[in-house]
N, CA, C and O of each residue as an XYZ file, in Angstrom:
508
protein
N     -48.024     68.775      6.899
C     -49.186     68.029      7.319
C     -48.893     66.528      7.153
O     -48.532     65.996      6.103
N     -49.084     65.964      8.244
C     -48.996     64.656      8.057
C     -50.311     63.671      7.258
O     -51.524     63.879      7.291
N     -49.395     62.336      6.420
C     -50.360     61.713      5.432
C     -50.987     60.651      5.905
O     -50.076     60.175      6.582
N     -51.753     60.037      6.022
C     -51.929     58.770      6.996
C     -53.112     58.075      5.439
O     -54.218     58.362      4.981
N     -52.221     57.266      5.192
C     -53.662     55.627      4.294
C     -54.344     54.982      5.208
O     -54.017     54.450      6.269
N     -55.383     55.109      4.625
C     -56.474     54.051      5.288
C     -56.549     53.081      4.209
O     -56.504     53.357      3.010
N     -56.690     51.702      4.820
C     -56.749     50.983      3.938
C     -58.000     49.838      4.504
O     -57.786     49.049      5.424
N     -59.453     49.941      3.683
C     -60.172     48.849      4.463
C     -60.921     48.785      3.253
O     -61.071     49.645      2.386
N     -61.374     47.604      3.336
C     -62.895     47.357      2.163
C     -63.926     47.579      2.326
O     -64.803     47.407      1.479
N     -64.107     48.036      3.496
C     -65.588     48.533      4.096
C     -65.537     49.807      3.940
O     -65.051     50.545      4.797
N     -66.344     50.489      2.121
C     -66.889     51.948      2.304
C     -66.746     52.673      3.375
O     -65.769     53.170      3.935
N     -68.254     52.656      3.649
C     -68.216     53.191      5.210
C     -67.397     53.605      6.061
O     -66.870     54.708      6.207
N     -67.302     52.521      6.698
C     -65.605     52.414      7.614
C     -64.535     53.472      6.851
O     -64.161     54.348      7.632
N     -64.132     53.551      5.903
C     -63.249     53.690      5.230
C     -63.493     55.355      5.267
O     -62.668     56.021      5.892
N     -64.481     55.953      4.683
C     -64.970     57.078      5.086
C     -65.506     57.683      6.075
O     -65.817     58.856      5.867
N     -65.735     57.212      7.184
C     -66.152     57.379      8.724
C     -64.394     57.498      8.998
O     -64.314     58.456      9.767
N     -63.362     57.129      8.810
C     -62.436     57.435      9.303
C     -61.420     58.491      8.621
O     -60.557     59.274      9.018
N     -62.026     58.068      7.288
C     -60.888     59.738      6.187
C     -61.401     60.770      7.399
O     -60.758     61.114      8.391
N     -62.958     61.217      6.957
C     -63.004     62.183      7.787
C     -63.128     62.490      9.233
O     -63.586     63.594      9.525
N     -62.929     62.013      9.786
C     -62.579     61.921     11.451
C     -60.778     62.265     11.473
O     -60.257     63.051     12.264
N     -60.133     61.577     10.552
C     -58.686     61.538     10.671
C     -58.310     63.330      9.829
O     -57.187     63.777     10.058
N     -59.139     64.080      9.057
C     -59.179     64.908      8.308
C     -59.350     66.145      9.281
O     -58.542     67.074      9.265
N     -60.552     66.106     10.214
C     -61.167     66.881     10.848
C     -59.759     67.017     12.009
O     -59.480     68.108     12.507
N     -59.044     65.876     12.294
C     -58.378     66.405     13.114
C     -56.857     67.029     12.288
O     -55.857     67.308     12.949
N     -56.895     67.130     11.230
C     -55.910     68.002     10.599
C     -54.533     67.104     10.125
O     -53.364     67.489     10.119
N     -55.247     65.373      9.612
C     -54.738     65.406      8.592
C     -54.482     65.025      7.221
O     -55.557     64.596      6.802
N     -53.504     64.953      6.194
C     -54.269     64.738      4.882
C     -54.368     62.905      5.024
O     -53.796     62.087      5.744
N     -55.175     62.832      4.172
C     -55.980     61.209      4.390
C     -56.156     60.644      2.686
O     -57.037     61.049      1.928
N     -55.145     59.678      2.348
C     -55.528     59.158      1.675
C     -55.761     57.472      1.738
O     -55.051     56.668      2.343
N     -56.973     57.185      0.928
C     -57.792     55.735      0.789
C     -56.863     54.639      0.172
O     -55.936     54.910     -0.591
N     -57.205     53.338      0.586
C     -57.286     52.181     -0.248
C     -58.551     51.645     -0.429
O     -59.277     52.143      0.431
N     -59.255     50.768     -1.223
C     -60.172     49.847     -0.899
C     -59.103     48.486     -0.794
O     -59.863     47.538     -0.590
N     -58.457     48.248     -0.815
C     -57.880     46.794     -1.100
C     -56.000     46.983     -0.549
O     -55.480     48.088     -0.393
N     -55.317     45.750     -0.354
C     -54.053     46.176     -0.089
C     -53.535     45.381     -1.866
O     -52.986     44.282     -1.793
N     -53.628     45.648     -2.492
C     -52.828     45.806     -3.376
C     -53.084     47.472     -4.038
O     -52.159     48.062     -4.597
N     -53.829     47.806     -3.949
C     -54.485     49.473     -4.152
C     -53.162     50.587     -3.061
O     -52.485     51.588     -3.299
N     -53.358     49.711     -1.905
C     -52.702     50.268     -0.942
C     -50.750     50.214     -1.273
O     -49.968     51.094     -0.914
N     -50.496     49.330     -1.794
C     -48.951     48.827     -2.126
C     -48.550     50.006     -3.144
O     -47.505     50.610     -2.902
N     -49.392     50.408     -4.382
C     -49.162     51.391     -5.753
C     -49.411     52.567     -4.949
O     -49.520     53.537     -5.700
N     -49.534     52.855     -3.842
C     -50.058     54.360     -3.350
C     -48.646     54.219     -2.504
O     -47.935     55.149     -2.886
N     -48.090     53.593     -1.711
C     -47.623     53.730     -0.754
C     -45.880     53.532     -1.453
O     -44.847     53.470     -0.787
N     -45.986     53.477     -2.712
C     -45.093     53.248     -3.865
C     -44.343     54.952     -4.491
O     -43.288     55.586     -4.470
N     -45.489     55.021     -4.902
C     -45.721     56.315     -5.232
C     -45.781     57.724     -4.600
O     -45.320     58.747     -5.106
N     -46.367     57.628     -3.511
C     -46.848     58.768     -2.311
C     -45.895     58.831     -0.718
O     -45.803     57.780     -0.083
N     -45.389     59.807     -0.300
C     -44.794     60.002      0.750
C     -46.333     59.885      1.268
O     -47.317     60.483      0.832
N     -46.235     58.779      2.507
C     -46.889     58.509      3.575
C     -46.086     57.986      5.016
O     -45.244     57.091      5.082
N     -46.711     58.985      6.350
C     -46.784     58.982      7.442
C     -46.659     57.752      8.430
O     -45.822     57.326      9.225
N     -48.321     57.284      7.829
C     -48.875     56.229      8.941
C     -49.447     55.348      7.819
O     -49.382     55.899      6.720
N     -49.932     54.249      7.815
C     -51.170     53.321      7.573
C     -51.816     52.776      8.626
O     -51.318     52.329      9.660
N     -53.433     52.864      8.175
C     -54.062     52.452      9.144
C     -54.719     51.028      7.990
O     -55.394     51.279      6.992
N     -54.390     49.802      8.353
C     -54.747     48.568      7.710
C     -55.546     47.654      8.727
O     -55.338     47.319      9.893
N     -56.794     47.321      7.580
C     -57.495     46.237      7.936
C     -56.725     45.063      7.649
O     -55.828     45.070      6.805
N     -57.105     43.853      8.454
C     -56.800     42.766      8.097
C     -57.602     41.250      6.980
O     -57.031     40.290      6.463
N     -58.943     41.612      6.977
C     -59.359     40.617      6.373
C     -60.067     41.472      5.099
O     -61.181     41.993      5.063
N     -59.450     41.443      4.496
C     -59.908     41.828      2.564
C     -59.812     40.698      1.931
O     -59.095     39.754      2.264
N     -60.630     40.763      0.867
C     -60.395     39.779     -0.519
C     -58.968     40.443     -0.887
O     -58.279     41.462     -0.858
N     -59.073     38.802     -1.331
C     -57.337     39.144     -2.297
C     -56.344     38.786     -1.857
O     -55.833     37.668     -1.927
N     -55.880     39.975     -1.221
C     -54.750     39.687      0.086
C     -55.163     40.495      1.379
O     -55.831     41.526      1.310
N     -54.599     39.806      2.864
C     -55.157     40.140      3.764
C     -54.093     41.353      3.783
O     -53.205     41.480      2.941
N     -54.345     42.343      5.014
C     -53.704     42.984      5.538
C     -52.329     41.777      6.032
O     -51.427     41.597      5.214
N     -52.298     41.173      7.121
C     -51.283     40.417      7.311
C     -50.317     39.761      5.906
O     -49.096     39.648      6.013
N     -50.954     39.420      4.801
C     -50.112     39.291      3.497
C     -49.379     40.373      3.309
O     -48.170     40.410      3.081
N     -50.540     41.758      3.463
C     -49.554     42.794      3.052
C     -48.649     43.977      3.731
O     -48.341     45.143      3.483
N     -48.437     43.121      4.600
C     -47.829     44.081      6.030
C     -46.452     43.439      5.842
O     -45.808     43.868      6.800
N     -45.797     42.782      5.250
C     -44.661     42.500      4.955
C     -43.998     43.093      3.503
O     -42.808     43.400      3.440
N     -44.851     43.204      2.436
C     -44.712     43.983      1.212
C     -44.795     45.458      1.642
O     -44.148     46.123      0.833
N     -45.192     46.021      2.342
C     -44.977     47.442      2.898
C     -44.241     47.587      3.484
O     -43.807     48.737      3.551
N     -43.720     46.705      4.157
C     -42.277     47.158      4.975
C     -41.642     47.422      4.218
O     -41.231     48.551      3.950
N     -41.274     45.813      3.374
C     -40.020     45.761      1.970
C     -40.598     47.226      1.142
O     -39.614     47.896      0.830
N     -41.755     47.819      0.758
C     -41.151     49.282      0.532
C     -40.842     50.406      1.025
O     -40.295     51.268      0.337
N     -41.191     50.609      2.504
C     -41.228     51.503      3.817
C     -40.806     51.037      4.669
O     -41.519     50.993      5.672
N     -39.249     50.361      4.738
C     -39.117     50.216      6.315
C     -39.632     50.721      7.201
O     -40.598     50.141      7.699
N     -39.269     51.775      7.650
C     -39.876     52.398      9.012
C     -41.477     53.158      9.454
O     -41.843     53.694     10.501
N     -42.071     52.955      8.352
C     -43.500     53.233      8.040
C     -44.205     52.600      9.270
O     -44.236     51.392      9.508
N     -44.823     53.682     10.092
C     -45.420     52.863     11.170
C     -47.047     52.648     10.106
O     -47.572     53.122      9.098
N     -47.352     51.405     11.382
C     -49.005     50.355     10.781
C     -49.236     50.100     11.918
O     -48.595     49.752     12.909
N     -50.815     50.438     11.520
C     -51.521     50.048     12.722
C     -52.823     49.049     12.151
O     -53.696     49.432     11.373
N     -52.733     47.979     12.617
C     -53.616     47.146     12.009
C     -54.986     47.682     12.611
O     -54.832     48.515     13.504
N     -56.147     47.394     12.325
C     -57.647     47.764     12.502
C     -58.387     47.223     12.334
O     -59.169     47.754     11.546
N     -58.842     45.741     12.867
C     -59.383     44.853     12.797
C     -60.898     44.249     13.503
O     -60.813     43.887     14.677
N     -61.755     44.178     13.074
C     -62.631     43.104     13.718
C     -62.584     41.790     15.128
O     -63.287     41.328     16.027
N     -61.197     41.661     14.493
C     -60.923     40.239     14.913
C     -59.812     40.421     15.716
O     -58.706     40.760     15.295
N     -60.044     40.241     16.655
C     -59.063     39.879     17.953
C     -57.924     38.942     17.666
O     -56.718     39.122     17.499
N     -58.599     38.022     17.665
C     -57.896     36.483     17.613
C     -56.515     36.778     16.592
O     -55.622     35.959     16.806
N     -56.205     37.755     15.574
C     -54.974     37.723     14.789
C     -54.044     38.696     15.532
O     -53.024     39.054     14.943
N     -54.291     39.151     16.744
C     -53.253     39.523     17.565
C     -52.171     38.683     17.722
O     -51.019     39.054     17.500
N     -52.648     36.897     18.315
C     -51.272     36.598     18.173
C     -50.726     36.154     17.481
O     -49.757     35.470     17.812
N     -51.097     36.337     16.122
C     -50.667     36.103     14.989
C     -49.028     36.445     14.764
O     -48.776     37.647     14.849
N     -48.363     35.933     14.604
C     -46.904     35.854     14.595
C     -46.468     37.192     13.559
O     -45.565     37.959     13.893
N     -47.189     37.347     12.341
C     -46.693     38.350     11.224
C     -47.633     39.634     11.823
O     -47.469     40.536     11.002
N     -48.326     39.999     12.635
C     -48.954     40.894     13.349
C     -47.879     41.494     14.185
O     -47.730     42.712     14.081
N     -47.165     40.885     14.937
C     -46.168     41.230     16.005
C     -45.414     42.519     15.320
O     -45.110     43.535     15.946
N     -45.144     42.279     13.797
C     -44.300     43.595     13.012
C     -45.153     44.851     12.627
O     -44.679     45.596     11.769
N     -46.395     45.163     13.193
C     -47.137     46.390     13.005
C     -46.904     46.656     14.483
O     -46.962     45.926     15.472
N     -46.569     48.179     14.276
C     -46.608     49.313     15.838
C     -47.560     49.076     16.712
O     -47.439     49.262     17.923
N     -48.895     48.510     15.958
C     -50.230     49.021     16.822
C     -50.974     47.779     16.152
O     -50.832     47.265     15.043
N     -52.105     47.381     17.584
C     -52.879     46.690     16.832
C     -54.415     47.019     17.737
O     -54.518     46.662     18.911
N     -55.660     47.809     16.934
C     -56.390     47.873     17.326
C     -58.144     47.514     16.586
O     -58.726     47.800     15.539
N     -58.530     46.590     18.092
C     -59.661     46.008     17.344
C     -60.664     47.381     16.993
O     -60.492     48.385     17.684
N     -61.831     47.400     15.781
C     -62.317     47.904     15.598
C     -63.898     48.551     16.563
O     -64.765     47.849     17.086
N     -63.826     49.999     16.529
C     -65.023     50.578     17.051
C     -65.608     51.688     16.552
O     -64.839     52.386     15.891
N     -66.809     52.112     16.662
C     -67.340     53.135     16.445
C     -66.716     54.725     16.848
O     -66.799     55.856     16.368
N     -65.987     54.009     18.136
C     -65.467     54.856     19.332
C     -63.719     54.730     18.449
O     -62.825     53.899     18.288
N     -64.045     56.155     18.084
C     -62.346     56.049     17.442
C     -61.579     56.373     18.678
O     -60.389     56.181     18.429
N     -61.740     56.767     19.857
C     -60.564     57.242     20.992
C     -59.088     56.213     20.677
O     -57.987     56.538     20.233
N     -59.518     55.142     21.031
C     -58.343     54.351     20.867
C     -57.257     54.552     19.510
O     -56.067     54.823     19.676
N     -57.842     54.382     18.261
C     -56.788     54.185     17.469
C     -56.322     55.767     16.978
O     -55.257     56.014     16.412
N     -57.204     56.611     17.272
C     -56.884     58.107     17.615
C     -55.788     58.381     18.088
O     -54.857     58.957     17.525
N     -55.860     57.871     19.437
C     -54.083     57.915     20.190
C     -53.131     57.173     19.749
O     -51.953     57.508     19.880
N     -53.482     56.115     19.191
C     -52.472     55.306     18.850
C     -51.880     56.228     17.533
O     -50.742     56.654     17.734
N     -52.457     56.580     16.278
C     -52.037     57.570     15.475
C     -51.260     58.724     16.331
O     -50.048     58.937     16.304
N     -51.902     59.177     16.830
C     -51.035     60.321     17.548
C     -50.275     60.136     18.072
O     -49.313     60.813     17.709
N     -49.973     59.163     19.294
C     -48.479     58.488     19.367
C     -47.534     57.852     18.313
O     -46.324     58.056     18.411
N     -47.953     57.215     17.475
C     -46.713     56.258     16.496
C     -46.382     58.021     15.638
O     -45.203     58.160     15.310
N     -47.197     59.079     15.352
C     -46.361     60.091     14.944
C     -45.385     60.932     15.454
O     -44.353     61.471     15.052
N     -46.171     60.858     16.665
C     -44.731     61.673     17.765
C     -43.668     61.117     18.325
O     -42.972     61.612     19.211
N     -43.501     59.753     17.641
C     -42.532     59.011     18.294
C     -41.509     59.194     16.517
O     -40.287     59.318     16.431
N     -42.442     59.154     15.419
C     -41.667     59.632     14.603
C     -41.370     60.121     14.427
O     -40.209     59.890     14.089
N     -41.889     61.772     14.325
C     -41.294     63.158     14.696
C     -40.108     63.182     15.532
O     -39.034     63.520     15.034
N     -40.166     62.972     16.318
C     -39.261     63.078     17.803
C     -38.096     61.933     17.296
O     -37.009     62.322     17.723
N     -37.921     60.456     16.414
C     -36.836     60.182     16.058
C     -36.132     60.937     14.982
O     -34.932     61.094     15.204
N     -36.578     61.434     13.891
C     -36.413     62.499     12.797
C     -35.152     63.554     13.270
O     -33.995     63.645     12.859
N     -36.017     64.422     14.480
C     -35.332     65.095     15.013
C     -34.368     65.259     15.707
O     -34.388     64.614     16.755
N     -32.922     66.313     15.413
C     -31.620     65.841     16.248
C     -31.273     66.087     17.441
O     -31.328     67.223     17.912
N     -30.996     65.379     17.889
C     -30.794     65.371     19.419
C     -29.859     67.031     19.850
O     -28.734     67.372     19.482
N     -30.905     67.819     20.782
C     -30.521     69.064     21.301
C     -29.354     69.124     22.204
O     -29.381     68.475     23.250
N     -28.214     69.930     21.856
C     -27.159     69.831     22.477
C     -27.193     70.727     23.979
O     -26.210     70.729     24.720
């Protein structure tokens, strides 16, 4: 089963998407904060992250470079409010960048693609 972090400061949000991401079959673990998110992603074989960008503390964009340096190939999909940090230069190094909605369709697929593109590199090429 694949693991996917959510990482946002918004309750809510945060739980409107465990279980939506749960219901579709898979395991889901939380951050409230990205330093919360750094000791999990330390510790825990994880999949995907799904990261907000504007938290107290440190933003998602602070901490999308400290997750690489421990997960290179860890796909991120930022999940944001805010448009405008698309062209944010340290944004360019997350797989995915999708503004936030009620309407999960979008970052739905985007999860489901950045995994099957991982799956499918994992796997050895059929002779």
């Amino acid at each position: 089963m694949k693991r996917i972090l959510v990482v946002d400061d918004d309750t809510s949000l945060r739980i409107y998407l465990e279980e939506e991401l749960v219901e579709m079959g898979y395991e889901v673990l939380t951050a409230s904060s990205a330093p919360e998110a750094l000791k999990i992603i330390e510790k825990e074989p994880i999949d995907l992250v799904v990261l907000d960008i504007r938290m107290p503390g440190m933003t998602g964009i602070e901490a999308l470079p400290r997750i690489l340096g421990l997960k290179e190939n860890l796909p991120i999909i930022l999940n944001t409010a805010y448009s405008q940090y698309k062209d944010d230069f340290m944004a360019w190094a997350a797989n995915a960048y999708v503004v936030k909605s009620f309407d999960l369709t979008e970052l739905k697929e985007k999860i489901q693609e950045l995994l099957k593109e991982q799956t499918a590199a994992v796997q050895p090429a059929q002779p």
